[in-house]
C-alpha positions in Angstrom: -39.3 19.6 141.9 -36.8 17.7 140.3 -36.5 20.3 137.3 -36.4 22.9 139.9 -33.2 21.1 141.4 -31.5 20.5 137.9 -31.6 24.5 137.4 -30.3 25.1 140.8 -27.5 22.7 139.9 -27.1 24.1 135.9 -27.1 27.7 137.3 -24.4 27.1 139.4 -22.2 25.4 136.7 -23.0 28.8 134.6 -21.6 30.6 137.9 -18.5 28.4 137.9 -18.0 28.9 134.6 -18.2 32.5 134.1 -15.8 32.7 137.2 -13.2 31.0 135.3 -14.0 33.2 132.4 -13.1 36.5 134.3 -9.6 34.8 135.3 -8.6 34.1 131.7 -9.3 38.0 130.7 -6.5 38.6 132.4 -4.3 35.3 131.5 -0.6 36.6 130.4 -1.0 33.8 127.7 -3.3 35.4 125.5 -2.5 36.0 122.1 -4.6 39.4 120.7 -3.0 40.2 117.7 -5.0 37.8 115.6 -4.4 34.6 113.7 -3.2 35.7 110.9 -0.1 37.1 112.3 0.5 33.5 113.6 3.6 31.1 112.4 3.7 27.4 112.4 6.5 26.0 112.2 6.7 21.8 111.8 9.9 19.7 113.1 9.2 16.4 111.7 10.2 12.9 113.7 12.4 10.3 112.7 12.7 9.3 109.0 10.1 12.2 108.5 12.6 14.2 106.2 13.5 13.7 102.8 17.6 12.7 102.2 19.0 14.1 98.6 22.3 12.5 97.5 25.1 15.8 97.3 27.5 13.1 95.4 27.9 11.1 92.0 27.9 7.5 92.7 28.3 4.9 89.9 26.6 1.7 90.6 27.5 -1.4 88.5 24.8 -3.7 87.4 22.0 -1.6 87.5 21.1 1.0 85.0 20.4 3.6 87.7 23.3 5.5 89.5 22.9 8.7 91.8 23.2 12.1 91.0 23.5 15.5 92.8 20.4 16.3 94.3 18.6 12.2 93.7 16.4 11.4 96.2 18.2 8.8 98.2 15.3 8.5 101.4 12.9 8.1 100.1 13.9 6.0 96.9 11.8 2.9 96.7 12.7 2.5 93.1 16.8 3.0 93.4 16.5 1.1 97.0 15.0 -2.1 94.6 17.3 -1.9 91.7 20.9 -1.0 93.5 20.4 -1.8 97.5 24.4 -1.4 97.9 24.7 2.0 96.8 21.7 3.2 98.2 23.2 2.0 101.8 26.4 3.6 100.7 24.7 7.3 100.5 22.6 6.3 104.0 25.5 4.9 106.1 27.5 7.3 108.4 30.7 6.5 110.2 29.6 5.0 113.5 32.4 7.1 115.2 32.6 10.7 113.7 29.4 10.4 112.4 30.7 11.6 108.6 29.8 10.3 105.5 30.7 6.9 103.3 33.7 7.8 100.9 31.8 7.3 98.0 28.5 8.7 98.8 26.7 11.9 100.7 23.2 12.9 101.5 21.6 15.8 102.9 18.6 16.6 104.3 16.1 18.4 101.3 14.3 22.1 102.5 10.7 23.0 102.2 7.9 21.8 103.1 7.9 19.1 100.4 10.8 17.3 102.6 8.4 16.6 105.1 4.8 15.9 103.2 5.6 12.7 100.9 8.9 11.1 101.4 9.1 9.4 97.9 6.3 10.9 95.5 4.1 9.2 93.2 0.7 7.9 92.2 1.0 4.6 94.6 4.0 5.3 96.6 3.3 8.9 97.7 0.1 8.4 99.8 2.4 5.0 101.5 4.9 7.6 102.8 3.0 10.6 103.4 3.5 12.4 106.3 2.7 15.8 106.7 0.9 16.4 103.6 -2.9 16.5 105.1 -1.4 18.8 107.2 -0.7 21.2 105.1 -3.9 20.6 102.9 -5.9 21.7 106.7 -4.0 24.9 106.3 -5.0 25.5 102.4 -8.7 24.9 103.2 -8.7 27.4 105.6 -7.5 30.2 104.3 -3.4 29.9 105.6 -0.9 32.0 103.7 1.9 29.8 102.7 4.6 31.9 103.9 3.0 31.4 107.5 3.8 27.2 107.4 7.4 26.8 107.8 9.0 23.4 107.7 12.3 22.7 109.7 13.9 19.7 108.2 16.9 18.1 109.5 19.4 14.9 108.9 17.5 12.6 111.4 20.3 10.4 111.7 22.6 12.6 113.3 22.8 13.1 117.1 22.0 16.6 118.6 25.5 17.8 118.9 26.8 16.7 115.6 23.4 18.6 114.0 24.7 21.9 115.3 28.5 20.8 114.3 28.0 19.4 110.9 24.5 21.8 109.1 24.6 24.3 112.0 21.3 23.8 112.4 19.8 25.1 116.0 21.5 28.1 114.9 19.6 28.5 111.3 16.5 27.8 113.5 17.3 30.7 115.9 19.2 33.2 113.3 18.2 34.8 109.9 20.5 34.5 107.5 20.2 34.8 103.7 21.9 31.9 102.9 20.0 29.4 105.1 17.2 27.5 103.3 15.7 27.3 106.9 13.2 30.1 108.0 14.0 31.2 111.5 12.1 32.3 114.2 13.1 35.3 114.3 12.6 35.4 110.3 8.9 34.4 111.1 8.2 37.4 113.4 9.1 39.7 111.1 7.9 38.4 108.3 4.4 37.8 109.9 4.6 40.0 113.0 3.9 37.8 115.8 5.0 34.4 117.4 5.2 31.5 115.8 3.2 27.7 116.7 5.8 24.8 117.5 4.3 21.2 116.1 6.8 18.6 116.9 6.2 15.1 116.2 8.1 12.0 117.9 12.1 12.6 117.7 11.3 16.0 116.7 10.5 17.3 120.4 13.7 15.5 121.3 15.2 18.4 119.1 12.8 20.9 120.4 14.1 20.3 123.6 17.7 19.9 122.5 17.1 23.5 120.6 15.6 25.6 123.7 18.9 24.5 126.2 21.5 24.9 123.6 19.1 28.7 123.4 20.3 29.0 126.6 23.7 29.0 126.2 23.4 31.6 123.4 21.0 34.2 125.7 21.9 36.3 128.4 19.7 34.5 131.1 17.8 37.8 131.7 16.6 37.7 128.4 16.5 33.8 127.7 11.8 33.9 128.8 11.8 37.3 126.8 13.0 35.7 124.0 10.8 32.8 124.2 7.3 34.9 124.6 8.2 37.0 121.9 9.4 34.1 119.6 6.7 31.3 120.6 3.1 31.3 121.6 2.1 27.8 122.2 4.2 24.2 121.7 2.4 21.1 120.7 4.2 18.3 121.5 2.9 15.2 119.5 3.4 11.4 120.1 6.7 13.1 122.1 9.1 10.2 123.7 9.6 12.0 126.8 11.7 8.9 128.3 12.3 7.4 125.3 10.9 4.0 123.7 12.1 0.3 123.6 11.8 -0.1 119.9 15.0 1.8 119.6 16.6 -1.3 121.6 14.8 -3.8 118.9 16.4 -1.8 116.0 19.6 -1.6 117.3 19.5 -5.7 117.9 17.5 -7.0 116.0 16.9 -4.5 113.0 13.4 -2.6 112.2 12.6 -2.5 108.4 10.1 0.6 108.6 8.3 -1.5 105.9 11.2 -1.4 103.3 12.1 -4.3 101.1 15.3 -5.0 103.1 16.3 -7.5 105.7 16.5 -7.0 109.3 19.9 -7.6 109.5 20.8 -4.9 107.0 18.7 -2.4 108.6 20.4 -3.1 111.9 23.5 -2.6 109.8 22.0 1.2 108.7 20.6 2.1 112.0 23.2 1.2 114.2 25.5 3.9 112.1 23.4 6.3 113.0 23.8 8.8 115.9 20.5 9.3 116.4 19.5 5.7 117.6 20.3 6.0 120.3 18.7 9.5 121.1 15.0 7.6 121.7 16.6 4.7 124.1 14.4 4.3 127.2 16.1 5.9 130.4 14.7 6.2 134.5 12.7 9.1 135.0 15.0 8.9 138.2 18.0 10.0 137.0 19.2 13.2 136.1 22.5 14.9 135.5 24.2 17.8 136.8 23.1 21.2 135.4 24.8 22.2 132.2 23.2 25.9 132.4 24.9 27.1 135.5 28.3 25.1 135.0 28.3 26.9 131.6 29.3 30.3 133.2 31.6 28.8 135.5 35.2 27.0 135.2 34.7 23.8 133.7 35.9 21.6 131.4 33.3 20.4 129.1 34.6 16.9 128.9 33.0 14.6 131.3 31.2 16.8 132.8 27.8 15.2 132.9 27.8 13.3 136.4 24.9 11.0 136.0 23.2 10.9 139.7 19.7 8.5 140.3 17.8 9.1 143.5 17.2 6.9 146.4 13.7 5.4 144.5 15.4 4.3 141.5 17.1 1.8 143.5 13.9 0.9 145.9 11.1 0.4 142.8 11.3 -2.1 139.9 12.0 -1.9 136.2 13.3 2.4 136.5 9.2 3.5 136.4 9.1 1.3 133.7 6.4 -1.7 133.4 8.8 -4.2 133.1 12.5 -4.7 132.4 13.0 -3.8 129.0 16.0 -6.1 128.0 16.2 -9.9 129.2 19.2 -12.1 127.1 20.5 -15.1 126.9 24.2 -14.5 127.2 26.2 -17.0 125.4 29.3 -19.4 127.0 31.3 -17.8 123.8 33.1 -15.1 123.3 34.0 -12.9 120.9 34.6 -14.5 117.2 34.3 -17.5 118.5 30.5 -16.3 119.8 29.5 -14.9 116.6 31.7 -15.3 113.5 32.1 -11.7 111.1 30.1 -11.7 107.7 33.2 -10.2 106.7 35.0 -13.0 106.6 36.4 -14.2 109.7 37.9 -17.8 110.1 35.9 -20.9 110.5 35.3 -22.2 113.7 35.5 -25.5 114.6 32.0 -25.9 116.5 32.9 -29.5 117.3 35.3 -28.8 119.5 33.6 -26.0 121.8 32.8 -26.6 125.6 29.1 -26.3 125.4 27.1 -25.1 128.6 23.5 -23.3 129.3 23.4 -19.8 128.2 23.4 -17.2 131.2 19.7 -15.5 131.4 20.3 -11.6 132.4 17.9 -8.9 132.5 18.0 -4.7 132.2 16.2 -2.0 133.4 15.9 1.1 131.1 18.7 3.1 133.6 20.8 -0.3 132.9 20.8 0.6 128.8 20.7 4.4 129.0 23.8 4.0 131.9 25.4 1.7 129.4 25.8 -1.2 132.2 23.8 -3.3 129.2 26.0 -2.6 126.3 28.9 -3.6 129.0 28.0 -7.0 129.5 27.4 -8.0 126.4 30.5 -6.4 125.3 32.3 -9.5 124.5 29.5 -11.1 122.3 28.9 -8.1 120.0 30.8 -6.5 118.0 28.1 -3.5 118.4 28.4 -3.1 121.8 32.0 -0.5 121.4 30.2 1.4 118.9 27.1 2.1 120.5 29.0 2.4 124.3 31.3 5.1 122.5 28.2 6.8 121.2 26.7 6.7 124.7 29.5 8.5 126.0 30.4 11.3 123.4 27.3 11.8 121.9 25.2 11.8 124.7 26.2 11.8 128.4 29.4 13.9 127.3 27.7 16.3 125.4 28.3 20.0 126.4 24.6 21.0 126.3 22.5 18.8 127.8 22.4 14.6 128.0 19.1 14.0 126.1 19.0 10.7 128.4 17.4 12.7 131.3 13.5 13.6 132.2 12.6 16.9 130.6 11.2 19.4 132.7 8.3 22.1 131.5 10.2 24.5 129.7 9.3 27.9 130.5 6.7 28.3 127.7 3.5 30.4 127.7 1.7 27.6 126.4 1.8 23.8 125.7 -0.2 21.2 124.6 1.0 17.5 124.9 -1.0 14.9 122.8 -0.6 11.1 122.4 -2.6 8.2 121.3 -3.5 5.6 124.0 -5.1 2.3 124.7 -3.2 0.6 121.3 -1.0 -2.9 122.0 2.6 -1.3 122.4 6.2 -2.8 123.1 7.5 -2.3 126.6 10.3 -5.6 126.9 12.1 -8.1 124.4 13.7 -11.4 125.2 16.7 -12.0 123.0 18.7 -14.9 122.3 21.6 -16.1 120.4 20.8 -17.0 116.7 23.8 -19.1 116.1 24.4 -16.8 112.8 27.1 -14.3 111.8 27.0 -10.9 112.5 24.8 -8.5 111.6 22.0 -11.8 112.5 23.3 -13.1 115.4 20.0 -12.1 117.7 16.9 -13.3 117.3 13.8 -11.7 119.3 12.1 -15.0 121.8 9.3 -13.2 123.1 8.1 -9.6 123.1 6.1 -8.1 126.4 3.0 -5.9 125.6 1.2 -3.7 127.1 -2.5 -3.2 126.6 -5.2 -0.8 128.1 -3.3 -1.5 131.7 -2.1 -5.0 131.6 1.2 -7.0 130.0 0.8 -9.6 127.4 3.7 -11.8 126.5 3.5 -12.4 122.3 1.5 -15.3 123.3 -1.3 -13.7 124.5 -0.4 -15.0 128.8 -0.5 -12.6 131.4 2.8 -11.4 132.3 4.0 -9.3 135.8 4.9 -5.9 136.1 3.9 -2.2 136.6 1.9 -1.9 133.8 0.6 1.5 133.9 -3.6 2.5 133.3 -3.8 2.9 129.8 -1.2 1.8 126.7 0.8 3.4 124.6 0.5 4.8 120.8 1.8 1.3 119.4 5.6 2.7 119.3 5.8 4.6 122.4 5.1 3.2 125.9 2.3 5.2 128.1 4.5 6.1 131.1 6.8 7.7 128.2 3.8 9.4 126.6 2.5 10.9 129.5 5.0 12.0 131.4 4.1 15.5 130.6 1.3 15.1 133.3 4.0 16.1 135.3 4.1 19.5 133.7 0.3 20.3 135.4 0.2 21.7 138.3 -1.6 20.7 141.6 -5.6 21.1 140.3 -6.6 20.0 137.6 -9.6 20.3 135.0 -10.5 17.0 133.0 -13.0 16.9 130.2 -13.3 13.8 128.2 -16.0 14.0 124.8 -16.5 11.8 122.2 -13.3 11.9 119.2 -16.1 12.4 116.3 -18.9 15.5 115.6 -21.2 15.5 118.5 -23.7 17.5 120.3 -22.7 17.5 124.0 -24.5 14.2 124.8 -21.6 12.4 126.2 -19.4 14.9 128.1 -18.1 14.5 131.4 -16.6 17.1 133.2 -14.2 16.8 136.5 -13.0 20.4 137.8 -9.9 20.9 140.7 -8.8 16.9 140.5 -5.9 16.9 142.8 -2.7 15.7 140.9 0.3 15.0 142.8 4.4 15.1 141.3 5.1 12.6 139.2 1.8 10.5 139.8 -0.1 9.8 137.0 -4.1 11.4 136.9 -6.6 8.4 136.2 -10.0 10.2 135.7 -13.1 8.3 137.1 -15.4 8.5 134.3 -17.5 6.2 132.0 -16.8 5.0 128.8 -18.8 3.6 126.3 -17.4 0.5 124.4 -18.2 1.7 120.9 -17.0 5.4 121.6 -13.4 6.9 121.0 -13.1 9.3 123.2 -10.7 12.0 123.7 -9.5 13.2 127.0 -8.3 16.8 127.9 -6.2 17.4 131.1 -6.0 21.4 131.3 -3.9 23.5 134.1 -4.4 27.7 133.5 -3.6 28.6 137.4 -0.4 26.9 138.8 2.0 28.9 136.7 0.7 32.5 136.0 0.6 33.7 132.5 0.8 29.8 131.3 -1.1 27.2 130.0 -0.5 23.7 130.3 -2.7 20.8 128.5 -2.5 17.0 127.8 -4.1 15.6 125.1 -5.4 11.8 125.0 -7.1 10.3 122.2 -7.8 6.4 122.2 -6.3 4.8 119.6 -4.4 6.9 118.1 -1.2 5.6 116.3 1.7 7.0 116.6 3.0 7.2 113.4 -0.8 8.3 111.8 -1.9 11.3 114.7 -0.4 13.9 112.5 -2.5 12.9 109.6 -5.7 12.0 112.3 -8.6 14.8 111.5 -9.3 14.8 114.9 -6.6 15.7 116.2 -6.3 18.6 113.3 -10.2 20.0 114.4 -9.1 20.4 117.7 -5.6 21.9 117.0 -7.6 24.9 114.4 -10.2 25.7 117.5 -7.7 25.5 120.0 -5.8 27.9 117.9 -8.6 30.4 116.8 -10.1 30.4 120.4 -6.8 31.4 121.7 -6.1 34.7 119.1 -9.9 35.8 119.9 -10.1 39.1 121.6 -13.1 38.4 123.3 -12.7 34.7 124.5 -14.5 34.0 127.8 -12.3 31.1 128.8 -8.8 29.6 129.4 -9.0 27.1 126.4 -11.9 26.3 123.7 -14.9 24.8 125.3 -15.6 21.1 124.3 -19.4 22.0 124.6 -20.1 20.8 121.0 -18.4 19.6 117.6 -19.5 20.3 114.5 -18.5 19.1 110.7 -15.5 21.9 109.3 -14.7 20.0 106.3 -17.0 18.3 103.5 -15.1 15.1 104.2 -16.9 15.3 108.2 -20.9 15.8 106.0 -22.0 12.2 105.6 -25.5 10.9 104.3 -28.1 9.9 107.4 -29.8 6.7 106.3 -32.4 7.0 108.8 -33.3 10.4 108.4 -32.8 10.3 104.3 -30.7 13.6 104.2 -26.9 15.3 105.1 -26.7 14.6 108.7 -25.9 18.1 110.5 -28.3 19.9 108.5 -27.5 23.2 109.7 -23.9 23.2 108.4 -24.1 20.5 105.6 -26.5 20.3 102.0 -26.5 17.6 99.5 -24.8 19.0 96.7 -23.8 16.7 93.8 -20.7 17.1 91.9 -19.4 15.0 88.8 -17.8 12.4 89.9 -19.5 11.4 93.0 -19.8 7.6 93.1 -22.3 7.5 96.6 -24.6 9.5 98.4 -22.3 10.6 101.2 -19.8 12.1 98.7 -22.4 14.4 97.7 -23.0 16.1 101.2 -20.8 19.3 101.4 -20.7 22.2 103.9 -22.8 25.1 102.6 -19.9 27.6 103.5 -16.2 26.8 102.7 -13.8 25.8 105.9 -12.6 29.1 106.4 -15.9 30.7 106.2 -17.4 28.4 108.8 -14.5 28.8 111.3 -14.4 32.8 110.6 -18.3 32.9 111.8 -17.1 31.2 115.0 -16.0 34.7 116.1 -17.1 36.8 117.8 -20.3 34.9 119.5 -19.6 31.3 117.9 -17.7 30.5 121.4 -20.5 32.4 123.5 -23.1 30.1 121.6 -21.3 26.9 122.1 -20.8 28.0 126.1 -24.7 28.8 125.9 -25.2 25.1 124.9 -23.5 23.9 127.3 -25.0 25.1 130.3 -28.5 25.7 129.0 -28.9 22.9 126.3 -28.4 19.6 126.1 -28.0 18.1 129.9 -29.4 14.6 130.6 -28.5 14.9 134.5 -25.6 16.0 136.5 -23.4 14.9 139.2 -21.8 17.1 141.2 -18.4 16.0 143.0 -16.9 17.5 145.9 -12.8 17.5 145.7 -11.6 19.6 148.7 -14.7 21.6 149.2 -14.7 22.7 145.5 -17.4 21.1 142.9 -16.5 18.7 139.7 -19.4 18.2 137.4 -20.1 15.0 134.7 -22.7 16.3 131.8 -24.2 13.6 130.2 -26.9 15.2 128.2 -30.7 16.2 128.2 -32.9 18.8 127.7 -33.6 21.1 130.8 -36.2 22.3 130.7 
């Protein structure tokens, strides 16, 4: 009887689902022309792009100078042996952003700006970036002209990107003396759209890219452009409201590993327009709409009206978990407070009226309003630079304040992914250091947050609004994931485990109800030994687009690009969606098998390759261990190719028919979810 109810309940699972699948024949976001007429093209975060000196700089006392075209980020070697004039060819201008007098750099082309940032037998797999990336695409068969890499100056702000390299316009133009290969260069070349990967700051310049696109379109044609030109935009480890870190590089200084000290860092990254481009902002606040004032009279010029709703001012901390600044304000003022490195005059400490230090604290609308950089104004001599920065680079900037939540953009398809559940920064406590400027802060305490709760660096329990999971270890959760607010009313959650499995531990909730700007918290199980990854997928509130988010536990921020997981499920994802005869909205997560020899391992239990319908043991010279020796018995590209055309229908057979343990059915408005755990039915 029992078996006889667990086919009832299978059978109707296999009705659901075929359902769904005669919806997505006629989803406007399919692709049919094929793969191989596909573009990627790759815009790198912050840091992610090689720098190449466009100067001759002497430097005395060290045997090595630089010279047109030296690599200058990454140089660990020149940044050892002559630290002064390798900050002379890094440092901007605080104020018009241009160049030291002595020194220039310029972002290098090509993909190799963006795989290794300083090659070399130990240093190149220390700053490797994008470089498994690309070695994905080899194995599988990609054509090199179809990966395009779009590397920028990172340091610059949005505005002075376009003014200084022209560069949203070599992304959007072909031209024959641009080194960058456009989009529209990309569909001619190949003959179909092109795959958007953006990683960190680099959807900050998506973003900035597709409104100043706005401005350059006749609004009738602004979506045409965008399905022609793009099929789908992945969105990785994206800061959608920015992340406190920025604050802690700005006041404290943020190495990035290199052998410098913090002060001198702080000394580099506050020169640089882009810091403040990631500074946490309220998800309440918005400004007035640049689009529509652009075709009427206006004067560009302070312009941007900054407005907040009515719950930014009834809610703590701006949506944040906590407030992200607290400081000890010192009874001192200016030199006096904290005495140049330059060389300004002694102070006589003795005869200072001492008194406790005021204790203030910010909310992330106080920094990205400036009200934070205002009150310390007269014990930093940072705080003009970066509130002039604030106004002209960002709130004043003629196409859009970056310092504002980012609606979906009118893409056929995106896919947002982030790492969760890792110990990330949300808060700082500062305080004076009692030394000159650029040291004169010292970091007190740090906040955490971890898988839903706030830490202090201590390890007590602090309050706040700490949100259900963590963030990537850079990037807070409720800045990761406030794409969820790009799904629409119902939606479909999946979570599987992160490594090769066979459909034992799935769970499946269909039609969740997900209300504006809450966040989705799925009720399902975990297992403490399991990384799982969770999939939050919206086909039907937008017709003709496809929205998904992306959650894999403990993925770093800096590392997802390089994570294989993340890469497995990017290549089916992709060669589900440019299958003519795909039977659903996105790839099912039935099943995963090994696509690469590095996924065959050697089964100690069993004595043999574990999967042995895809891997063999097949030793090679060289191989120091057993597992080395198990390889797939067809290549990469061989294996994904014989997905298609019934590689999909099999996995979707599995599903439903194979391996089901038992099933619970939830109701959620009338309409069922299911959980698959994993048995045979027989």
């Amino acid at each position: 009887m029992r078996g006889h109810h667990d086919f009832i309940i299978v059978a109707s699972f296999f009705l659901l689902t075929a359902t769904a699948a005669d919806a997505a024949k006629t989803n406007a976001a399919d692709f049919t022309g094929g793969h191989s007429k596909l573009s990627g093209i790759i815009i790198p975060g912050f840091a992610s792009t090689q720098l190449r000196a466009w100067s001759i700089l002497d430097c005395p006392y060290s045997p090595l100078d630089f010279n047109p075209l030296d690599l200058v980020w990454l140089d660990t070697t020149k940044l050892l042996s002559a630290v002064n004039c390798w900050l002379k060819c890094m440092l901007l201008d605080p104020y018009n952003q241009t160049d030291h007098v002595e020194c220039k750099s310029r972002p290098d082309s090509g993909l190799s700006a963006i795989t290794e940032l300083d090659p070399g037998y130990i240093t190149g797999p220390l700053s490797s970036v994008w470089k498994e990336w690309v070695k994905w695409c080899i194995e599988f068969g990609i054509e090199a002209n179809a990966i395009i890499a779009a590397p920028y100056d990172w340091r610059l702000s949005p505005a002075k990107l376009e003014e200084r390299d022209i560069y949203f316009h070599k992304l959007k133009y072909p031209s024959s003396h641009s080194p960058v290969i456009t989009f529209e260069t990309a569909l001619k070349l190949r003959g179909g759209p092109s795959l958007v990967f953006a990683h960190s700051l680099g959807n900050n310049v998506f973003r900035y890219f597709l409104e100043w696109l706005k401005l350059e379109i006749p609004p009738k044609n602004y979506v045409k452009w965008l399905d022609e030109h793009i099929h789908a935009y992945f969105a990785v480890g994206a800061p959608l409201l920015g992340s406190v870190e920025t604050i802690k590089a700005t006041f404290s200084g943020a190495t990035f590993g290199l052998p410098i000290s913090e002060g001198t860092a702080r000394l580099m990254f506050s020169s640089f327009g882009s810091a403040l481009w990631m500074m946490p902002f309220s998800k309440h606040c918005r400004t007035e709409n640049v689009y529509f004032k652009h075709f009427s009279a206006w004067n560009k010029k302070g312009h941007q009206a900054y407005h907040c709703d009515d719950h930014e001012f009834h809610i703590n901390y701006s949506g944040w978990p906590t407030n992200v600044v607290n400081i000890e304000i010192p009874t001192t003022r200016g030199e006096e407070a904290y005495p140049s490195f330059i060389g300004a005059a002694p102070v006589n400490l003795s005869d200072m009226d001492y008194a406790f230090p005021t204790h203030e604290s910010f909310t992330a609308r106080e920094v990205s309003d400036g009200t934070f950089f205002k009150s310390i104004s007269d014990y930093d001599p940072d705080s003009q630079r970066l509130l002039y920065q604030l106004e002209e680079l960002y709130h004043n900037d003629p196409v859009l304040n970056p310092l504002t939540p980012w609606d979906r953009p009118p893409l056929k398809n995106i896919f947002c992914i982030y790492g969760i559940d890792s110990k990330t920064e949300v808060g700082y406590y500062f305080a004076p250091s009692g030394k000159p400027y650029p040291d004169n802060w010292i970091i007190t305490d740090v906040i955490y947050e971890l898988e839903g709760s706030l830490y202090s660096r201590s390890g007590n329990l602090v309050d706040g609004d700490p949100g259900a999971a963590s963030g990537d270890e850079t990037v807070p959760y409720n800045s990761l994931s406030w794409c969820k607010n790009w799904l629409g009313p119902k939606v479909n959650i999946t979570r599987a485990p992160q490594s090769e499995h066979d459909g034992s531990d799935i769970q499946v909730h269909l039609d969740v109800d997900h209300h504006p700007e809450m966040d989705i918290i799925p009720n399902m199980t975990r297992s403490p030994r399991v990384k799982y990854m969770t999939y939050y997928e919206d086909s039907e509130s937008v017709p003709g687009k496809r929205t998904a988010v992306w959650e894999l536990d403990k993925a770093n921020h800096r590392n997802i690009v390089r994570s294989p997981i993340l890469m497995r499920e990017l290549w089916l994802e992709t060669w589900h969606d440019t299958h003519p005869d795909k039977k659903s909205n996105f790839v099912t997560k039935a099943s995963r098998g090994p696509l690469r020899d590095e996924d065959c391992y050697w089964d100690y239990g069993k004595a043999r390759c574990a999967w042995p319908e895809h891997c063999e043991y097949r030793y090679l010279f060289g191989d120091v261990h057993l597992g080395q020796s198990c390889r797939l018995k067809n290549s990469s590209a061989d294996l994904l190719q014989g997905l298609h055309p019934s590689g999909w229908k099999m996995e979707r057979k599995a599903l439903v028919f194979g391996v089901v343990k038992r099933m619970r059915v939830y109701k959620s408005r009338g309409r069922s979810s299911t959980i698959i755990f994993g048995r045979q039915v027989r």
